[in-house]
PDBQT receptor file of N, H, CA, C and O in Angstrom, charges set to zero:
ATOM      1  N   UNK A   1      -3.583   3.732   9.929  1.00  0.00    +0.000 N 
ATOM      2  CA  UNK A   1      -3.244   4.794   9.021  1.00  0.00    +0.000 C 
ATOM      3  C   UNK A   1      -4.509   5.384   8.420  1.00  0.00    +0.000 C 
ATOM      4  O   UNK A   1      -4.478   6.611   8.507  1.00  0.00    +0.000 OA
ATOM      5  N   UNK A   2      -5.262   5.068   8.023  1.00  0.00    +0.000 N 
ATOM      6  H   UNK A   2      -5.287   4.071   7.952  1.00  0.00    +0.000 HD
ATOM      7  CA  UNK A   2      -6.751   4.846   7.494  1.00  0.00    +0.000 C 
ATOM      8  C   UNK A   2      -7.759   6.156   7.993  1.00  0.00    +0.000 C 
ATOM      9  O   UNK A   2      -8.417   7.032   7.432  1.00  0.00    +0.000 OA
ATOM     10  N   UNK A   3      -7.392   5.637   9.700  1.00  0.00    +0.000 N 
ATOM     11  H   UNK A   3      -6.857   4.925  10.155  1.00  0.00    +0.000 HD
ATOM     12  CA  UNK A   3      -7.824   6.398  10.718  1.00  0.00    +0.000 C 
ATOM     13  C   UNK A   3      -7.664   7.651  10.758  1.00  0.00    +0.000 C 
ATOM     14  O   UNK A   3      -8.561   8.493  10.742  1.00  0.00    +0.000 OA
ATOM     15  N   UNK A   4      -5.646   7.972  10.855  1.00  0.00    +0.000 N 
ATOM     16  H   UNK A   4      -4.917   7.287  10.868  1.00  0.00    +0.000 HD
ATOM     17  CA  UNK A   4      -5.080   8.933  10.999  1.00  0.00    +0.000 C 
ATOM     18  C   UNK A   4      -6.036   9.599   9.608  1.00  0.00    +0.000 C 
ATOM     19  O   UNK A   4      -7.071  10.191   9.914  1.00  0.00    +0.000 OA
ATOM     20  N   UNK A   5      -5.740   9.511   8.395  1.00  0.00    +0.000 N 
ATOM     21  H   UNK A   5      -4.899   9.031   8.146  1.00  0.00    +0.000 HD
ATOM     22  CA  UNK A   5      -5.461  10.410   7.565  1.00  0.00    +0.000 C 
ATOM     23  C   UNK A   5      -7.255  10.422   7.311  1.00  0.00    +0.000 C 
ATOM     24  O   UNK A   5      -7.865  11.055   6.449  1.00  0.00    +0.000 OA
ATOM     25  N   UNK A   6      -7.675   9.737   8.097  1.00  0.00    +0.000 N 
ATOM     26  H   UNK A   6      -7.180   9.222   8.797  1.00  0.00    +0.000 HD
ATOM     27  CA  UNK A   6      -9.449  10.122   7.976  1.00  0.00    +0.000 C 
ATOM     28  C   UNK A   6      -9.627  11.470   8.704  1.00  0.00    +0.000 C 
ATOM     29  O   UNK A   6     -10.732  12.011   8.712  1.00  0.00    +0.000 OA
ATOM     30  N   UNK A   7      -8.483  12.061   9.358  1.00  0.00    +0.000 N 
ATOM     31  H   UNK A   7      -7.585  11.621   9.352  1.00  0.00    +0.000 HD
ATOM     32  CA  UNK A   7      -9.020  12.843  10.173  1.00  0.00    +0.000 C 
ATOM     33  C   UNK A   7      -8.225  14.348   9.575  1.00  0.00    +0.000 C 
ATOM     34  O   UNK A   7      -8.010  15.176  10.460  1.00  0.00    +0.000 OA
ATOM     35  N   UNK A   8      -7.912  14.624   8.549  1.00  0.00    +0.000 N 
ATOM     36  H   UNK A   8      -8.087  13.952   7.830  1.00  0.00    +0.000 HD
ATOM     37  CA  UNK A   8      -7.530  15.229   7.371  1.00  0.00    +0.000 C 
ATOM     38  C   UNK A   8      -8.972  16.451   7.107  1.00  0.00    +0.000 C 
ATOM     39  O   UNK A   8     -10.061  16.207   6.587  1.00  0.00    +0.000 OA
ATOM     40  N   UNK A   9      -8.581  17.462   7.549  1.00  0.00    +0.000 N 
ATOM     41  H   UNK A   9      -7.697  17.660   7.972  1.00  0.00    +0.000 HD
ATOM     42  CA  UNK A   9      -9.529  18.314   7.261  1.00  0.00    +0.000 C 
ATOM     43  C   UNK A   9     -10.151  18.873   8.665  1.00  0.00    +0.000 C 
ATOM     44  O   UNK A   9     -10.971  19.785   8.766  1.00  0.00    +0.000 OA
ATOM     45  N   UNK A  10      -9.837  18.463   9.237  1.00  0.00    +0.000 N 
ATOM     46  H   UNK A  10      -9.171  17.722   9.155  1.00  0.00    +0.000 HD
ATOM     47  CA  UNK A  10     -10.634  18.297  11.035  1.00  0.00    +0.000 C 
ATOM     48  C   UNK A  10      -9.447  19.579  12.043  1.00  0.00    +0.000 C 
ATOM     49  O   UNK A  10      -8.295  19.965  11.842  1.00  0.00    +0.000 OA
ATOM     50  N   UNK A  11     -10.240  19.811  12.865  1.00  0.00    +0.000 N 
ATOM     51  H   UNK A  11     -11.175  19.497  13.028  1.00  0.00    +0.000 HD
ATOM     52  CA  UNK A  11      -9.464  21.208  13.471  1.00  0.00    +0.000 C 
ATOM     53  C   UNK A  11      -8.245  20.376  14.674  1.00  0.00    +0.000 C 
ATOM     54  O   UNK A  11      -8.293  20.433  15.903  1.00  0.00    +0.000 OA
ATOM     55  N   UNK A  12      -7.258  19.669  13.842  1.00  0.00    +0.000 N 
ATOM     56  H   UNK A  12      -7.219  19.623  12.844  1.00  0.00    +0.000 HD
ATOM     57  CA  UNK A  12      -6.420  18.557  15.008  1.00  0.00    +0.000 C 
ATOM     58  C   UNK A  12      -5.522  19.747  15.727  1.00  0.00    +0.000 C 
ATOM     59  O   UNK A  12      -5.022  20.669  15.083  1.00  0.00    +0.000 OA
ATOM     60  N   UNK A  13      -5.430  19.635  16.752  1.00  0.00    +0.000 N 
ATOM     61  H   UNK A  13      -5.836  18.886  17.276  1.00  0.00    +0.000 HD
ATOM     62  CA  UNK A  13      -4.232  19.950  17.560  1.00  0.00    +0.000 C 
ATOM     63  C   UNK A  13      -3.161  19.921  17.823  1.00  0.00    +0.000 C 
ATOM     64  O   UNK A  13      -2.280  20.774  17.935  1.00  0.00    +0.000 OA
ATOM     65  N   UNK A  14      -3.231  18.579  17.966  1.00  0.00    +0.000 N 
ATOM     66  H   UNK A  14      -3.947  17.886  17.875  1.00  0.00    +0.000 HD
ATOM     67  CA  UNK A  14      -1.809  17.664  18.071  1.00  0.00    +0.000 C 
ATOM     68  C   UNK A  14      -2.354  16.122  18.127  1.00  0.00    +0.000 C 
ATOM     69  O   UNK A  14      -3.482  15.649  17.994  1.00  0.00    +0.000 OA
ATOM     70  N   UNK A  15      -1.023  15.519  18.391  1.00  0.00    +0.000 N 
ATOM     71  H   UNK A  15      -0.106  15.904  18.499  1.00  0.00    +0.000 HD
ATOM     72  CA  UNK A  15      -0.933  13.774  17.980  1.00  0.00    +0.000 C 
ATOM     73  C   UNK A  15      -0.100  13.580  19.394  1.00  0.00    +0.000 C 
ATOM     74  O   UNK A  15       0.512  14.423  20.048  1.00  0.00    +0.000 OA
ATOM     75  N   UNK A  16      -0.342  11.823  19.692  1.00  0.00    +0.000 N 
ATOM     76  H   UNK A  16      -0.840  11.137  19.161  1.00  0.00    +0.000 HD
ATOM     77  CA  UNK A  16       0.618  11.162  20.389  1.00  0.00    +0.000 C 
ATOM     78  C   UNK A  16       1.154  10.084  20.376  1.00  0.00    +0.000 C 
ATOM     79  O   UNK A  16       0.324   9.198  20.579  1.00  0.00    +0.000 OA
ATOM     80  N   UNK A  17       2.672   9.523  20.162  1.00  0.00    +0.000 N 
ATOM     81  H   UNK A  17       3.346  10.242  19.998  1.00  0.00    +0.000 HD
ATOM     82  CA  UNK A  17       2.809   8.327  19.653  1.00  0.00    +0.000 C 
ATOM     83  C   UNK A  17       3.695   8.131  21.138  1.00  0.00    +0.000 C 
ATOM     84  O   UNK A  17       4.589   8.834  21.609  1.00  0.00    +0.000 OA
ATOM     85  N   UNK A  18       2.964   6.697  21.732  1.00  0.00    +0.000 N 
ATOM     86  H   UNK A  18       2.237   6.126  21.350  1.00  0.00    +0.000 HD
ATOM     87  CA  UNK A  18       3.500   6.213  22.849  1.00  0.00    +0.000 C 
ATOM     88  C   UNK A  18       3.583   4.895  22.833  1.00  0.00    +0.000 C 
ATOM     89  O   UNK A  18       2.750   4.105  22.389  1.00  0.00    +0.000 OA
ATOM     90  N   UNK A  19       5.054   4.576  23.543  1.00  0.00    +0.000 N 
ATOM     91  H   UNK A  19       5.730   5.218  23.903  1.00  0.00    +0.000 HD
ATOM     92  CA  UNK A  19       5.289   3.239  23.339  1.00  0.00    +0.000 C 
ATOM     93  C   UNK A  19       5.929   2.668  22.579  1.00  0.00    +0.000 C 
ATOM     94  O   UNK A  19       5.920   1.440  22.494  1.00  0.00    +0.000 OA
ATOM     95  N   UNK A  20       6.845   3.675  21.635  1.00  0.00    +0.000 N 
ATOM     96  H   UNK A  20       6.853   4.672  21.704  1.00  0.00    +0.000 HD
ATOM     97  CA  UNK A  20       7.660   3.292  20.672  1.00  0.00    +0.000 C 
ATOM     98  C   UNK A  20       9.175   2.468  21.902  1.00  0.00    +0.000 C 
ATOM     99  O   UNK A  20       9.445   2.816  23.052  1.00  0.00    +0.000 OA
ATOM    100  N   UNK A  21       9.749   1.527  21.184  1.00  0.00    +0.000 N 
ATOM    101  H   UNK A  21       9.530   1.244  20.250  1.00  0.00    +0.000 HD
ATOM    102  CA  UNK A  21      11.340   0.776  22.378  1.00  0.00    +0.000 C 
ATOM    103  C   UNK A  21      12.128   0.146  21.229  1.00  0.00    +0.000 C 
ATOM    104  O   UNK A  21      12.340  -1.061  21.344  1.00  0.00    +0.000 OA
ATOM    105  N   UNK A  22      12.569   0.728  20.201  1.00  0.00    +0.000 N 
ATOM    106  H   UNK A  22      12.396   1.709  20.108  1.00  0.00    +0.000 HD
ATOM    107  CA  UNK A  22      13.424  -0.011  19.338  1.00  0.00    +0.000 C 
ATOM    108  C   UNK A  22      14.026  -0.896  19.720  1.00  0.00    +0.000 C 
ATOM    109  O   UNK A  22      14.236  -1.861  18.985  1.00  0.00    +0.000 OA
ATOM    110  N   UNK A  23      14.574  -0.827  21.222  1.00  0.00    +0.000 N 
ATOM    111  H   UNK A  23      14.404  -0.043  21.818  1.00  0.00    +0.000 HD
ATOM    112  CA  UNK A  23      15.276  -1.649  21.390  1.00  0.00    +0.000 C 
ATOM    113  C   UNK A  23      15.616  -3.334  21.631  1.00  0.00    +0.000 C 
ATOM    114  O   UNK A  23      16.602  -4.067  21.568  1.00  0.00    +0.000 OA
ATOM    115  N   UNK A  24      13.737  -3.487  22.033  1.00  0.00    +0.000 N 
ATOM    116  H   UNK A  24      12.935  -2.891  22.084  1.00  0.00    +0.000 HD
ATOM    117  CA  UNK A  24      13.114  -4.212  22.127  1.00  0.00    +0.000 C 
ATOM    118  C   UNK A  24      12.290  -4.821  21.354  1.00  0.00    +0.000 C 
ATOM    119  O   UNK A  24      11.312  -5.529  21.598  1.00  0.00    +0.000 OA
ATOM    120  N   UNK A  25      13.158  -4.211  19.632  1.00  0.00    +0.000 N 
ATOM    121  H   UNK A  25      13.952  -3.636  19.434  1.00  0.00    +0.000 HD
ATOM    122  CA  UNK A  25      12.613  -4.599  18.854  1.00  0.00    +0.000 C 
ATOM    123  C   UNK A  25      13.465  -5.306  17.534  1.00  0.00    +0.000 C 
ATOM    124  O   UNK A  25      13.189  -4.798  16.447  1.00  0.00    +0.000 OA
ATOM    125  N   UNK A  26      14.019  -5.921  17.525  1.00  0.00    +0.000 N 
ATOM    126  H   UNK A  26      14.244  -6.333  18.408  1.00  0.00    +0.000 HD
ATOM    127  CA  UNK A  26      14.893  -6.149  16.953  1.00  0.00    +0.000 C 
ATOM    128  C   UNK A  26      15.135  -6.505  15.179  1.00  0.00    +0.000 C 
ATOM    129  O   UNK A  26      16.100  -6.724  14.447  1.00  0.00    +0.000 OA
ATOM    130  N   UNK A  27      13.552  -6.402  15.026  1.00  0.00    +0.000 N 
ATOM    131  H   UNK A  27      12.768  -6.223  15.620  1.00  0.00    +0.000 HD
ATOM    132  CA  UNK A  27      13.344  -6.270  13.727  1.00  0.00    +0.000 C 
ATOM    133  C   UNK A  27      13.206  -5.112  13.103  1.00  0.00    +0.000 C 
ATOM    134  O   UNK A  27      13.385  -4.900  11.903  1.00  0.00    +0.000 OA
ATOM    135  N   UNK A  28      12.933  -4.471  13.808  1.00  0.00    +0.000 N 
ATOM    136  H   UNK A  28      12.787  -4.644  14.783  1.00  0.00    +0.000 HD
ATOM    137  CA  UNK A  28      13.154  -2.367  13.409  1.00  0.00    +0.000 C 
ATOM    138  C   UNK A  28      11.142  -2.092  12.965  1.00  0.00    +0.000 C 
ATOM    139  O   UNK A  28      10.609  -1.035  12.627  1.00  0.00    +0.000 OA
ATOM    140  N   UNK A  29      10.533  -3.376  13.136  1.00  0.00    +0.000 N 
ATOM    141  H   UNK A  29      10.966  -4.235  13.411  1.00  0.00    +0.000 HD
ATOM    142  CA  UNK A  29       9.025  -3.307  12.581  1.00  0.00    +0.000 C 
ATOM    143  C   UNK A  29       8.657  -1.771  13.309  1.00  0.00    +0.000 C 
ATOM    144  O   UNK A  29       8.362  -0.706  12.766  1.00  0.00    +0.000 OA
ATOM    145  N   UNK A  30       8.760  -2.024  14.343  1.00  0.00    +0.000 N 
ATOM    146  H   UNK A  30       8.999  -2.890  14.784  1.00  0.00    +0.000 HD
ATOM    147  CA  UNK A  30       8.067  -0.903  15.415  1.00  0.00    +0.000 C 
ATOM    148  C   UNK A  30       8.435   0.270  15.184  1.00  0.00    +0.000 C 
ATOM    149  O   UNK A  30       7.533   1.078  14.959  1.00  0.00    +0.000 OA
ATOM    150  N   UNK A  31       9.931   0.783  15.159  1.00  0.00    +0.000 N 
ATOM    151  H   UNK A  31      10.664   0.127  15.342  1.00  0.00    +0.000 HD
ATOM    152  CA  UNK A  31      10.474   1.944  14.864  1.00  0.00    +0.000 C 
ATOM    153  C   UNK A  31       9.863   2.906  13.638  1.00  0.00    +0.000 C 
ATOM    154  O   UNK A  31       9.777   4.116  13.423  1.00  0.00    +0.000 OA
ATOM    155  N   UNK A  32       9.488   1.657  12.954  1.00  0.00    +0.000 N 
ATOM    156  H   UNK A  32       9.559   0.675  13.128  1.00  0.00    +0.000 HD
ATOM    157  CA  UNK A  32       9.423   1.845  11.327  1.00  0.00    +0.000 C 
ATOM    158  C   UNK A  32       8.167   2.269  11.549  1.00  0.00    +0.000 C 
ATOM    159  O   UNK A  32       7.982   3.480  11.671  1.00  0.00    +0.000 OA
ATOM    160  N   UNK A  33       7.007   1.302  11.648  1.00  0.00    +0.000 N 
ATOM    161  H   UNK A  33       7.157   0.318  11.549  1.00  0.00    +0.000 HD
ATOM    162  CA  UNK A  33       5.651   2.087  12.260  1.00  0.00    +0.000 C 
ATOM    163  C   UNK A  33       5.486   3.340  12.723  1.00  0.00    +0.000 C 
ATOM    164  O   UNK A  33       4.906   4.299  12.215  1.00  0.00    +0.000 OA
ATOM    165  N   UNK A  34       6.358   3.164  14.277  1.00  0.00    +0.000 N 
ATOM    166  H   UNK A  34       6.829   2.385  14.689  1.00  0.00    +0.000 HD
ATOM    167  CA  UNK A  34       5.915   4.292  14.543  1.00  0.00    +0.000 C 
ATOM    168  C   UNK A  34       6.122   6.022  13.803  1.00  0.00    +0.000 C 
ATOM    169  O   UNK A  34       5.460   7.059  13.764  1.00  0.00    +0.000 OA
ATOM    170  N   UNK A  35       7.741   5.425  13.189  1.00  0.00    +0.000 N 
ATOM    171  H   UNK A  35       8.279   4.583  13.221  1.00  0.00    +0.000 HD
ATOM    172  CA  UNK A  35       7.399   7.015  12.473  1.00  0.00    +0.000 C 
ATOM    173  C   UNK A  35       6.823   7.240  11.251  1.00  0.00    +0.000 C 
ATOM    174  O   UNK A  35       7.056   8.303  10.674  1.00  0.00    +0.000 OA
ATOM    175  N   UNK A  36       6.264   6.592  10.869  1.00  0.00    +0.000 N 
ATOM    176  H   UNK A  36       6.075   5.729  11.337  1.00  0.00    +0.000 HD
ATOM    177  CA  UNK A  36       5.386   6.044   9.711  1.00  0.00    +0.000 C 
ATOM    178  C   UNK A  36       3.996   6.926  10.400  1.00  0.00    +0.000 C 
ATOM    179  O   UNK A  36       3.415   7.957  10.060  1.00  0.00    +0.000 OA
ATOM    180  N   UNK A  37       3.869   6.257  11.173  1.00  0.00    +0.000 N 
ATOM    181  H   UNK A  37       4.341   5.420  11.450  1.00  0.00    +0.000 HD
ATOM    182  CA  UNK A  37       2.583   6.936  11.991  1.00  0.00    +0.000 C 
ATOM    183  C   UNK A  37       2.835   8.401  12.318  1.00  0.00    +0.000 C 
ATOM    184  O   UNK A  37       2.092   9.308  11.941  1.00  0.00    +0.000 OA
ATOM    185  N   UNK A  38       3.740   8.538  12.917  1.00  0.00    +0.000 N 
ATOM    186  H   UNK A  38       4.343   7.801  13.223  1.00  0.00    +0.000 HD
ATOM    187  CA  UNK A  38       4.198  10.101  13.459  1.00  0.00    +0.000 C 
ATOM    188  C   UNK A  38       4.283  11.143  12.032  1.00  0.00    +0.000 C 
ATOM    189  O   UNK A  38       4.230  12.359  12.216  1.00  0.00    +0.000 OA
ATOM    190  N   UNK A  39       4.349  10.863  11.318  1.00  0.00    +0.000 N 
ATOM    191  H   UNK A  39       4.392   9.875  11.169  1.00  0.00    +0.000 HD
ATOM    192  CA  UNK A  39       4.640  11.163   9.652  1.00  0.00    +0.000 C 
ATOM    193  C   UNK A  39       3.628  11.767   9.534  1.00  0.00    +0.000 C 
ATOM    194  O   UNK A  39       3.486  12.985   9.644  1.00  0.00    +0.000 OA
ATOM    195  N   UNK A  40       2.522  10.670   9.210  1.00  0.00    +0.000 N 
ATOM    196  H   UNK A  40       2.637   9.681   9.121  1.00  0.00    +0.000 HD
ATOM    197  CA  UNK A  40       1.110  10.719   9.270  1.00  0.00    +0.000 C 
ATOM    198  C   UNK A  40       0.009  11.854   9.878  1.00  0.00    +0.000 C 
ATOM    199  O   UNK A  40      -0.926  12.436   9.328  1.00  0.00    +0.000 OA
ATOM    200  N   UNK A  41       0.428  11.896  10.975  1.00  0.00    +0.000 N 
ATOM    201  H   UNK A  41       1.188  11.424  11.422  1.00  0.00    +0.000 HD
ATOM    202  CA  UNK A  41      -0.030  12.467  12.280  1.00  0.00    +0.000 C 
ATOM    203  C   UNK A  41       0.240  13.887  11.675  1.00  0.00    +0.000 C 
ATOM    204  O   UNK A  41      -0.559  14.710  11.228  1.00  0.00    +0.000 OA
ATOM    205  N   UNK A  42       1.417  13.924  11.777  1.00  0.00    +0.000 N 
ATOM    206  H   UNK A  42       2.066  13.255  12.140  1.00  0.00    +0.000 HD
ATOM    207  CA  UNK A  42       1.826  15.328  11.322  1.00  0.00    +0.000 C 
ATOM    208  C   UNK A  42       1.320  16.230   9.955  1.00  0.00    +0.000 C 
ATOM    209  O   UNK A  42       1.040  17.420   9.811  1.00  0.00    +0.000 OA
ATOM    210  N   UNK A  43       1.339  15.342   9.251  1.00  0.00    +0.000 N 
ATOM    211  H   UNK A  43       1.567  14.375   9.368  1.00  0.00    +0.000 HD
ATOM    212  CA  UNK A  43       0.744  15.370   7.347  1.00  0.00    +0.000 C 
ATOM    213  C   UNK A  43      -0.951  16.149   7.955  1.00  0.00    +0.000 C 
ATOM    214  O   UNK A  43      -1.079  17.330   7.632  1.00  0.00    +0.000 OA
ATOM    215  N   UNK A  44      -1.840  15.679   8.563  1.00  0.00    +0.000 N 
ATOM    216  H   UNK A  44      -1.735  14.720   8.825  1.00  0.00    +0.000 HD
ATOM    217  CA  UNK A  44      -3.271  15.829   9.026  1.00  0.00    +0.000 C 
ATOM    218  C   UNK A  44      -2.989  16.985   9.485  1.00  0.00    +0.000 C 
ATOM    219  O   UNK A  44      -2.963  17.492   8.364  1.00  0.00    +0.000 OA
ATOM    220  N   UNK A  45      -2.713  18.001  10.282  1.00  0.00    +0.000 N 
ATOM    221  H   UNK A  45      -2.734  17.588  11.192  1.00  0.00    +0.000 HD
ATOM    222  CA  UNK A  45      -2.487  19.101  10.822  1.00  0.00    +0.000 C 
ATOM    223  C   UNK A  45      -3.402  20.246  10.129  1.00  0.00    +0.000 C 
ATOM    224  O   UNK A  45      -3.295  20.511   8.932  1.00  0.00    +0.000 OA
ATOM    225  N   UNK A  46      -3.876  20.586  10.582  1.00  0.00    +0.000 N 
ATOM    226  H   UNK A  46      -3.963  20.371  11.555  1.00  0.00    +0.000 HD
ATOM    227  CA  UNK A  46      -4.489  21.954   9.890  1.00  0.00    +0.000 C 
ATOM    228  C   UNK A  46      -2.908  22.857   9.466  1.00  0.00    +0.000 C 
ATOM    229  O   UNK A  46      -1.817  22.940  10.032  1.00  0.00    +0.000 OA
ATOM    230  N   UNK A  47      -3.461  23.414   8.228  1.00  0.00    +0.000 N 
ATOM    231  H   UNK A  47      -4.347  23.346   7.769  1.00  0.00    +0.000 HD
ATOM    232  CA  UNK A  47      -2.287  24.787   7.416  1.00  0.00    +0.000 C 
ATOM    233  C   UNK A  47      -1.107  23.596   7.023  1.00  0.00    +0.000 C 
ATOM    234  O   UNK A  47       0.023  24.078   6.953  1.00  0.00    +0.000 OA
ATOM    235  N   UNK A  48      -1.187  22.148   6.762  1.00  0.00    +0.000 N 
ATOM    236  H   UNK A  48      -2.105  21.756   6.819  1.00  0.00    +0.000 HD
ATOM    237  CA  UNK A  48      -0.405  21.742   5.705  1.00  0.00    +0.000 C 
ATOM    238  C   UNK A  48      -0.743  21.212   4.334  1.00  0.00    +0.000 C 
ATOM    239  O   UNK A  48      -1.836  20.770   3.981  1.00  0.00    +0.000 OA
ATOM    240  N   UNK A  49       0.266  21.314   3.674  1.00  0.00    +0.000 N 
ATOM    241  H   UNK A  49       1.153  21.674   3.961  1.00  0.00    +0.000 HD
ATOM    242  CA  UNK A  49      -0.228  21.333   2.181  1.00  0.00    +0.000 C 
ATOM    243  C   UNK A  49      -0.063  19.603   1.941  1.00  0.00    +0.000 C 
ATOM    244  O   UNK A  49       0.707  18.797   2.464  1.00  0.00    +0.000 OA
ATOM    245  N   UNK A  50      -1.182  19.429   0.879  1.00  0.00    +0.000 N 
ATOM    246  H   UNK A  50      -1.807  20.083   0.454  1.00  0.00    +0.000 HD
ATOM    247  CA  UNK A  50      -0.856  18.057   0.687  1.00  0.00    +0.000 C 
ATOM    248  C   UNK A  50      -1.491  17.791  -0.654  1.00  0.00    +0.000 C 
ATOM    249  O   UNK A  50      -2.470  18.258  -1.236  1.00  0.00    +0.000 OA
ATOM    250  N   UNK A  51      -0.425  16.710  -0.988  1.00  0.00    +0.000 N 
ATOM    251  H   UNK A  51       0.370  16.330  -0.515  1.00  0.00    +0.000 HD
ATOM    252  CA  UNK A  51      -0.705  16.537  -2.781  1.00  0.00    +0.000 C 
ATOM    253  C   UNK A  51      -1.909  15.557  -2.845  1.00  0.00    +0.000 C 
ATOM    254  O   UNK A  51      -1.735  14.966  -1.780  1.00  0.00    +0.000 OA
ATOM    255  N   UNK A  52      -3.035  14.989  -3.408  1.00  0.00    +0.000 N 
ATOM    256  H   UNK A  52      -3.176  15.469  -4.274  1.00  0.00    +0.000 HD
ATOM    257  CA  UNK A  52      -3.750  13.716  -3.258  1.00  0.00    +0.000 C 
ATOM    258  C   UNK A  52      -3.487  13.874  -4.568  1.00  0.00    +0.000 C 
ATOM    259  O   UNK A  52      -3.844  13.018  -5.377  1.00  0.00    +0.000 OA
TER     260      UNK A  52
């Protein structure tokens, strides 16, 4: 996460989250991550607003 939102300000393009399998996950950890991450990803974008 650290990573992602280090890159906050930077001319990003796009993101890729691969490898997400809920199903194969039976604690929901992964699901939860990943859109946690995908969240993230998205938040960094050049032209979005963000509160710090």
């Amino acid at each position: 996460m650290e990573l992602v939102r280090g890159a906050a300000g930077l001319n990003i393009v796009g993101g890729d989250l691969v490898e997400v399998s809920p199903p194969y996950d039976p604690s929901g950890n992964t699901a939860l991550m990943g859109a946690t991450l995908l969240y993230e990803m998205l938040c960094v974008l050049p032209g979005v607003k963000h509160s710090e």
